[in-house]
Backbone as CSV, one residue per row, in Angstrom:
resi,resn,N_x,N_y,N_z,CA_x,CA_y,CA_z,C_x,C_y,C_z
1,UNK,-16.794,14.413,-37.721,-16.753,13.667,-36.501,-18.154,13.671,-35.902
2,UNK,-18.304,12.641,-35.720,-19.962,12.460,-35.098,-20.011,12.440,-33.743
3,UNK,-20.385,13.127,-32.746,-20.695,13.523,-31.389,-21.987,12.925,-30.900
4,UNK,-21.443,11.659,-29.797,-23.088,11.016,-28.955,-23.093,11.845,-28.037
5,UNK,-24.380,11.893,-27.721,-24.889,12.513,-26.690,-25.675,11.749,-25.940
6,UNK,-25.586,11.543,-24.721,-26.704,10.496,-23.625,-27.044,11.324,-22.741
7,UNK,-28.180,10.620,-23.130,-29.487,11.374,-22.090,-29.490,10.848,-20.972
8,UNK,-29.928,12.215,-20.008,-29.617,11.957,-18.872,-30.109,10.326,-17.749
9,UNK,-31.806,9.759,-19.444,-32.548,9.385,-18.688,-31.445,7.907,-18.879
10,UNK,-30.163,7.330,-20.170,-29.544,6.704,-20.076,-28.810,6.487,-18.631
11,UNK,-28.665,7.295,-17.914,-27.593,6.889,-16.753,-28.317,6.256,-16.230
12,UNK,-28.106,5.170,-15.498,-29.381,5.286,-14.032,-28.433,6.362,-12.651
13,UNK,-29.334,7.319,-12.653,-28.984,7.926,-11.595,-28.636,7.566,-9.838
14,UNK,-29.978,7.215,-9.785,-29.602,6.327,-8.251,-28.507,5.290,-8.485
15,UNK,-28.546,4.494,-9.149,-27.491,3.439,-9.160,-26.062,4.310,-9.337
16,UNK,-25.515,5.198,-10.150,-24.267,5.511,-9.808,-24.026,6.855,-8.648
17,UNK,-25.447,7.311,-8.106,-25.013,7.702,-6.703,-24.728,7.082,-5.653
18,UNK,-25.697,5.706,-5.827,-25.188,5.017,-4.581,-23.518,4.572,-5.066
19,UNK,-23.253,4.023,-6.331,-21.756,3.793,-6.138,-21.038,4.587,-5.782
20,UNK,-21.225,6.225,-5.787,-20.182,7.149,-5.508,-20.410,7.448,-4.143
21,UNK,-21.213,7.363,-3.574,-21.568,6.992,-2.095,-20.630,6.484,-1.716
22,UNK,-20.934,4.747,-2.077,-20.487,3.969,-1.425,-18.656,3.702,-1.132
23,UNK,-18.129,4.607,-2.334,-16.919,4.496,-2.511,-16.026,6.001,-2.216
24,UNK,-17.301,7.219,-1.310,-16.961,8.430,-0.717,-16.730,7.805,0.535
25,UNK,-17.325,6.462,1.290,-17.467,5.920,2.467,-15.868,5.574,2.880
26,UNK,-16.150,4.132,1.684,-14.992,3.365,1.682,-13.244,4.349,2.004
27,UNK,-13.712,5.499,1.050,-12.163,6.479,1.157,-12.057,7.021,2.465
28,UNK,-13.375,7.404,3.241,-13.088,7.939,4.362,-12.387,6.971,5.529
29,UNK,-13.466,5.509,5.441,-12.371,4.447,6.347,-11.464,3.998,6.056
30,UNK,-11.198,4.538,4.868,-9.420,4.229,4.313,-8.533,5.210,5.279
31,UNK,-9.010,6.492,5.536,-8.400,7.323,6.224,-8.220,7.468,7.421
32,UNK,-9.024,7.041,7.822,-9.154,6.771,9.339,-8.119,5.499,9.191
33,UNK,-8.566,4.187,8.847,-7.397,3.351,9.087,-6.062,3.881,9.040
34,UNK,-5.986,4.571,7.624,-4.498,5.061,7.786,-3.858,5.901,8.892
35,UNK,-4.769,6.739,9.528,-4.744,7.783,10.869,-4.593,6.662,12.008
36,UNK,-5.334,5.714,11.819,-5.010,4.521,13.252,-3.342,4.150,12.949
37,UNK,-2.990,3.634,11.815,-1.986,3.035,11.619,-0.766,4.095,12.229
38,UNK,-0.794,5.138,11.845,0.234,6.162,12.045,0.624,6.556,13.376
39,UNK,-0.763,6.370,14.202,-0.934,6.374,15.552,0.012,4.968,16.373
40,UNK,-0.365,4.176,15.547,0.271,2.779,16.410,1.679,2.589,15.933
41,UNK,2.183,3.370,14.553,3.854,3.777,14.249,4.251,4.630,15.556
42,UNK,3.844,5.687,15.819,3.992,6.763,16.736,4.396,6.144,17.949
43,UNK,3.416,4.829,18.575,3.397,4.311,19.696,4.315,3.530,19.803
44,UNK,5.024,2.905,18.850,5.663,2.234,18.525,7.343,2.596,18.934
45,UNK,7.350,3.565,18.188,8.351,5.050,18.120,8.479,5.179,19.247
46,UNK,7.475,5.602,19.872,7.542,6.039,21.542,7.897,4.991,22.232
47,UNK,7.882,3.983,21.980,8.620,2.505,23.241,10.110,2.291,22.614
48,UNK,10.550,3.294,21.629,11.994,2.709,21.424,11.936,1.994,20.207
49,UNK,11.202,1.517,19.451,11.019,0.616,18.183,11.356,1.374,16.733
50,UNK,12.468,0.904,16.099,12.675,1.647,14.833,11.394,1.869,13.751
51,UNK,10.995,2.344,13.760,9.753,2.776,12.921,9.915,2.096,10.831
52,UNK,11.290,2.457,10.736,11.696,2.370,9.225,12.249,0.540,8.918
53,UNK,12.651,0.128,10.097,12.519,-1.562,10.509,11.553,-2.161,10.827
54,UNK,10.297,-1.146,11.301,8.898,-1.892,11.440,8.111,-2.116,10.541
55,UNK,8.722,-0.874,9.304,7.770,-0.895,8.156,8.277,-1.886,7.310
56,UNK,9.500,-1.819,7.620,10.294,-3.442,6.515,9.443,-5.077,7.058
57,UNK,9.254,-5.489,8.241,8.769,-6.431,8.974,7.376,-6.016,8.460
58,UNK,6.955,-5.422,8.837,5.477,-5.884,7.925,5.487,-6.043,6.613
59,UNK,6.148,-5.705,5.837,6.109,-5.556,4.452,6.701,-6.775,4.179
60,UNK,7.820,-7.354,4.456,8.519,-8.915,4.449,7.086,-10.162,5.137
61,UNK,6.384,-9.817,5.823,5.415,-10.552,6.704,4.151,-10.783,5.522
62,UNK,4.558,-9.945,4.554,2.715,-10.120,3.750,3.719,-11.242,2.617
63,UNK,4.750,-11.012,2.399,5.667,-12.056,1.281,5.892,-13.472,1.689
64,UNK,5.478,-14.370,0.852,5.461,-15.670,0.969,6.964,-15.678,0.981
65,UNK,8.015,-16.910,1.694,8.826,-17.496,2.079,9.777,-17.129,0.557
66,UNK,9.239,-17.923,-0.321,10.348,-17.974,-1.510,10.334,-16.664,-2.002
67,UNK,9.336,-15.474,-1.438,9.593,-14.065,-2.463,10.424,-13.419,-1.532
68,UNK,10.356,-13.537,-0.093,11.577,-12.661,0.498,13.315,-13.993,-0.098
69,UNK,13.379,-14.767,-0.089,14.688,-15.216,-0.507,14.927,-14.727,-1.766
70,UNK,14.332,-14.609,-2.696,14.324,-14.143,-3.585,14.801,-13.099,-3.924
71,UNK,14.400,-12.142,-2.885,14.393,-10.482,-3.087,16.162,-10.366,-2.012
72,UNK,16.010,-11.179,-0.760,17.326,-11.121,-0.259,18.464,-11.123,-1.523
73,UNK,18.470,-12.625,-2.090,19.270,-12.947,-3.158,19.960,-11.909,-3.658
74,UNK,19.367,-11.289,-4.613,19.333,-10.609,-5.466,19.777,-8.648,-4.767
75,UNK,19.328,-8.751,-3.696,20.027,-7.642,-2.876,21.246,-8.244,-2.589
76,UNK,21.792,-9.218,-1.999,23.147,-9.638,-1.819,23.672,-9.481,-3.544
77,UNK,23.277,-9.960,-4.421,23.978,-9.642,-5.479,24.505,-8.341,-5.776
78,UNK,23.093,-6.957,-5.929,23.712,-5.917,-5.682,24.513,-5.007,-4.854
79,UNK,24.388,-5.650,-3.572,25.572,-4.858,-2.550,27.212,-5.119,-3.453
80,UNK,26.740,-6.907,-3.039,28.377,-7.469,-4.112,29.000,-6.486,-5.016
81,UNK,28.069,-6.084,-6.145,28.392,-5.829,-7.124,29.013,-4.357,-6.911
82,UNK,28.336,-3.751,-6.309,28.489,-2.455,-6.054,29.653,-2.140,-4.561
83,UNK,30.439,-3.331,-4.373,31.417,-3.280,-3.074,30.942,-3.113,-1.587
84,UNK,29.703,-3.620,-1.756,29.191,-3.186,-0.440,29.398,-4.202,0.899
85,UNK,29.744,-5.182,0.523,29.982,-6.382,1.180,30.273,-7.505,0.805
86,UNK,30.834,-8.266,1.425,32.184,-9.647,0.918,31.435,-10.519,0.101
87,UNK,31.705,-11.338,-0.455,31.009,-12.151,-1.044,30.044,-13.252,0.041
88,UNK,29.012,-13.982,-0.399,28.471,-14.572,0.545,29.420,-16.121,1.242
Protein backbone atom coordinates (compact mmCIF):
# COMPACT_ATOMS: atom_id res chain seq x y z
CA UNK A 1 0.00 0.00 0.00
CA UNK A 2 1.50 3.24 -1.00
CA UNK A 3 1.12 6.16 1.60
CA UNK A 4 0.98 10.15 0.20
CA UNK A 5 2.21 12.41 2.20
CA UNK A 6 1.58 16.42 1.67
CA UNK A 7 3.61 18.85 2.57
CA UNK A 8 2.72 21.22 4.65
CA UNK A 9 3.86 23.80 1.95
CA UNK A 10 0.79 21.93 -0.34
CA UNK A 11 -1.99 23.36 1.92
CA UNK A 12 -2.33 26.96 1.56
CA UNK A 13 -2.43 27.77 5.08
CA UNK A 14 -3.95 31.20 5.29
CA UNK A 15 -6.58 30.26 2.88
CA UNK A 16 -8.00 27.32 4.99
CA UNK A 17 -7.64 29.43 8.22
CA UNK A 18 -9.52 32.02 7.01
CA UNK A 19 -12.22 29.32 5.95
CA UNK A 20 -12.24 27.86 9.41
CA UNK A 21 -12.53 31.31 10.70
CA UNK A 22 -15.01 32.20 8.74
CA UNK A 23 -17.22 29.23 9.41
CA UNK A 24 -16.14 29.37 13.60
CA UNK A 25 -18.09 32.91 12.99
CA UNK A 26 -20.92 31.76 11.00
CA UNK A 27 -21.60 28.80 13.96
CA UNK A 28 -21.46 31.31 16.59
CA UNK A 29 -24.37 33.57 14.82
CA UNK A 30 -26.05 30.44 14.26
CA UNK A 31 -26.24 30.36 18.03
CA UNK A 32 -27.09 33.35 18.98
CA UNK A 33 -29.93 33.29 16.37
CA UNK A 34 -31.00 30.14 17.78
CA UNK A 35 -30.79 31.78 21.55
CA UNK A 36 -32.96 34.81 19.97
CA UNK A 37 -35.42 32.36 18.56
CA UNK A 38 -35.99 30.46 21.87
CA UNK A 39 -36.32 33.74 23.56
CA UNK A 40 -39.23 34.89 21.25
CA UNK A 41 -40.83 30.94 21.78
CA UNK A 42 -40.58 31.82 25.56
CA UNK A 43 -42.35 35.21 24.87
CA UNK A 44 -44.64 33.73 23.04
CA UNK A 45 -45.39 31.03 25.77
CA UNK A 46 -45.64 33.80 28.15
CA UNK A 47 -48.74 35.65 26.28
CA UNK A 48 -50.66 32.32 26.27
CA UNK A 49 -49.54 31.03 22.68
CA UNK A 50 -49.11 27.21 22.21
CA UNK A 51 -45.51 26.98 21.56
CA UNK A 52 -45.81 23.20 19.78
CA UNK A 53 -48.72 24.99 17.32
CA UNK A 54 -46.32 27.81 16.73
CA UNK A 55 -43.68 25.58 15.66
CA UNK A 56 -46.21 23.74 13.25
CA UNK A 57 -47.27 27.44 11.66
CA UNK A 58 -43.97 28.27 10.87
CA UNK A 59 -42.97 25.14 9.53
CA UNK A 60 -46.41 24.88 7.25
CA UNK A 61 -45.52 28.86 6.34
CA UNK A 62 -42.00 27.93 4.63
CA UNK A 63 -44.27 25.02 2.41
CA UNK A 64 -45.59 26.05 -0.82
CA UNK A 65 -49.55 25.64 -1.05
CA UNK A 66 -49.59 22.19 -2.93
CA UNK A 67 -46.87 20.62 -0.30
CA UNK A 68 -49.00 21.36 2.80
CA UNK A 69 -52.25 19.69 0.83
CA UNK A 70 -50.28 17.17 0.10
CA UNK A 71 -48.90 16.34 3.43
CA UNK A 72 -52.65 17.11 4.95
CA UNK A 73 -53.90 14.39 2.39
CA UNK A 74 -52.00 11.83 3.20
CA UNK A 75 -52.25 12.49 7.13
CA UNK A 76 -56.07 12.23 6.68
CA UNK A 77 -55.31 8.95 5.01
CA UNK A 78 -53.36 7.75 7.97
CA UNK A 79 -55.61 8.80 10.83
CA UNK A 80 -58.42 6.89 8.48
CA UNK A 81 -56.53 4.03 8.33
CA UNK A 82 -55.52 3.72 11.71
CA UNK A 83 -59.41 4.67 13.16
CA UNK A 84 -58.61 7.90 14.08
CA UNK A 85 -61.30 9.73 12.40
CA UNK A 86 -64.42 9.37 10.02
CA UNK A 87 -63.83 9.30 6.68
CA UNK A 88 -63.48 12.70 4.90
Amino acid sequence: MTETTISPEAVAGDQLRAFVERIERLEEEKKVIGDDIKDVYAEAKGNGFDTTILRKVVSLRKKQPHEREEEEAILDLYLQALGMHGPA
